[in-house]
C-alpha positions as a Markdown table, in Angstrom:
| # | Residue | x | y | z |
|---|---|---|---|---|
| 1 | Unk | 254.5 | 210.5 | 76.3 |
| 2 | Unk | 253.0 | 207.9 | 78.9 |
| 3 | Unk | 253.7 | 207.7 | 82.9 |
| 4 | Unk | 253.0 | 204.6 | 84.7 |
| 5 | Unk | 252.4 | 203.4 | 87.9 |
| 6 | Unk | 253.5 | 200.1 | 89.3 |
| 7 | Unk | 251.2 | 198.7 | 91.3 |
| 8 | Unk | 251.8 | 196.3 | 94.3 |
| 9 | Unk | 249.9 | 195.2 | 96.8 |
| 10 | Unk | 247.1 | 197.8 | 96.4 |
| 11 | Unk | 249.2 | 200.3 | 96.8 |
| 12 | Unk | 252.2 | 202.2 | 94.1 |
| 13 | Unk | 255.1 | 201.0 | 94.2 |
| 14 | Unk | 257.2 | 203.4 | 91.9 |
| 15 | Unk | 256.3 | 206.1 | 88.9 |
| 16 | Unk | 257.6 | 204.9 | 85.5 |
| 17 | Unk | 258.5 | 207.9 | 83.6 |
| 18 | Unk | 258.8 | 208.5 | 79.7 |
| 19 | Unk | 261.7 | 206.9 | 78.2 |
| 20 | Unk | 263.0 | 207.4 | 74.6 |
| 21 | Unk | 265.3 | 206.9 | 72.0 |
| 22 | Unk | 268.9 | 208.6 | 71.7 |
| 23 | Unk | 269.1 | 208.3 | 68.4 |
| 24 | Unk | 267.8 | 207.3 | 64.8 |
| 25 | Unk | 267.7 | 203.5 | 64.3 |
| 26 | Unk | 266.5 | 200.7 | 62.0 |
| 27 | Unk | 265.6 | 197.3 | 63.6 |
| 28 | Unk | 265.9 | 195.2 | 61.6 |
| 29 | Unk | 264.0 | 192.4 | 63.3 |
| 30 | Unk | 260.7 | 194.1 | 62.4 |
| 31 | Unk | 261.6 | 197.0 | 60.0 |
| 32 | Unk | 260.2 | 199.1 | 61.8 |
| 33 | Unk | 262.6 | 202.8 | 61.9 |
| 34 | Unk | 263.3 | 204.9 | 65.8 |
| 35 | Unk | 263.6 | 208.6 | 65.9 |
| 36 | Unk | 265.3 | 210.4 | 68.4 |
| 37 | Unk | 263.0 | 211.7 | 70.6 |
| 38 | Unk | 260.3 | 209.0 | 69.9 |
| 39 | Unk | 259.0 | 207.5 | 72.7 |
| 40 | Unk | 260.0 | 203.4 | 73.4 |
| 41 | Unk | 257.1 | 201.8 | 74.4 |
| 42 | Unk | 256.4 | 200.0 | 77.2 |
| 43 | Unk | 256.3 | 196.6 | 76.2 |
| 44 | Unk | 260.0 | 197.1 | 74.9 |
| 45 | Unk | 261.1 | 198.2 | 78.4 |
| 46 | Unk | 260.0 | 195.8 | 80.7 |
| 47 | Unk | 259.1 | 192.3 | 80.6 |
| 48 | Unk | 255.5 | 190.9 | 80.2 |
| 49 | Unk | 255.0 | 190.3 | 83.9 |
| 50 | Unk | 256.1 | 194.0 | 85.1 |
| 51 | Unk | 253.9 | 195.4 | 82.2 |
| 52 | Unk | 250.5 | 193.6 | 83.5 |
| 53 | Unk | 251.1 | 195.4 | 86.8 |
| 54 | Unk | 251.3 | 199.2 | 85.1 |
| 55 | Unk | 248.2 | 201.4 | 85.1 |
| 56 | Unk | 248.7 | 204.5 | 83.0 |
| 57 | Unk | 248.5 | 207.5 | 84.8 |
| 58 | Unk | 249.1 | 209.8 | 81.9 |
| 59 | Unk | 247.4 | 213.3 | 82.5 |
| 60 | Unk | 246.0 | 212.5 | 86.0 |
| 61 | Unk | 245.6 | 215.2 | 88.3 |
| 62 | Unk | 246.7 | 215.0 | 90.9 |
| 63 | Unk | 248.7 | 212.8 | 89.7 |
| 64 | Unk | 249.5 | 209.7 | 91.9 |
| 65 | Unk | 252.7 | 209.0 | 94.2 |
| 66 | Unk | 254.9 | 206.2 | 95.6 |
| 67 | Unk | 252.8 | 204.8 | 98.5 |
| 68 | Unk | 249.3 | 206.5 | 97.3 |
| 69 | Unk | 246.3 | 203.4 | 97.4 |
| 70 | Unk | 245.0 | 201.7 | 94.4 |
| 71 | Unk | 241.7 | 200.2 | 94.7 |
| 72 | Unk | 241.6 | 199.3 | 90.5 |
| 73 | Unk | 239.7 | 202.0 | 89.5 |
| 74 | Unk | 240.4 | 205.5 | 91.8 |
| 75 | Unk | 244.4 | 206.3 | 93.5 |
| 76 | Unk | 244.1 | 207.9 | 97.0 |
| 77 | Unk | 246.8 | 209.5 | 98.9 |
| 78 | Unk | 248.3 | 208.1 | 102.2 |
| 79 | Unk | 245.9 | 208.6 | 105.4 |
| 80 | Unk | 247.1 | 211.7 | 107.6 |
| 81 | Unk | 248.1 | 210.3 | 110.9 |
């Protein structure tokens, strides 16, 4: 399962958890068959624009927070006052 991290401004915006399906389905648009359980991807949950701005953070440790910097490569918490 893949967590993502929106990014805005340099900086991210919210953690997008795992999502999955309820139940079994066929769609019929592509064939394709959903398990319960299976995770939806991305692309099927958020439009084109929102996905461009997700970096996976799957596995990071630590892993990064709402408000932590992104410089495009390396996340960095919030400065200590």
């Amino acid at each position: 399962m893949k967590t993502y991290a929106r990014i805005q401004d340099g900086f991210v915006a919210e953690i997008v958890a795992p999502a999955t399906y309820d139940s079994d389905f066929d769609l019929e648009a592509d064939g394709k068959i959903h398990r319960a359980g299976e995770e939806i991807p991305i692309e099927e949950r958020f439009h084109a624009d929102i996905v461009k701005v997700l970096v996976n953070v799957t596995g990071l440790n630590p892993m990064p927070q709402e408000r932590w910097a992104f410089d495009g490569e390396v996340f960095m918490p919030p400065q200590q006052a």
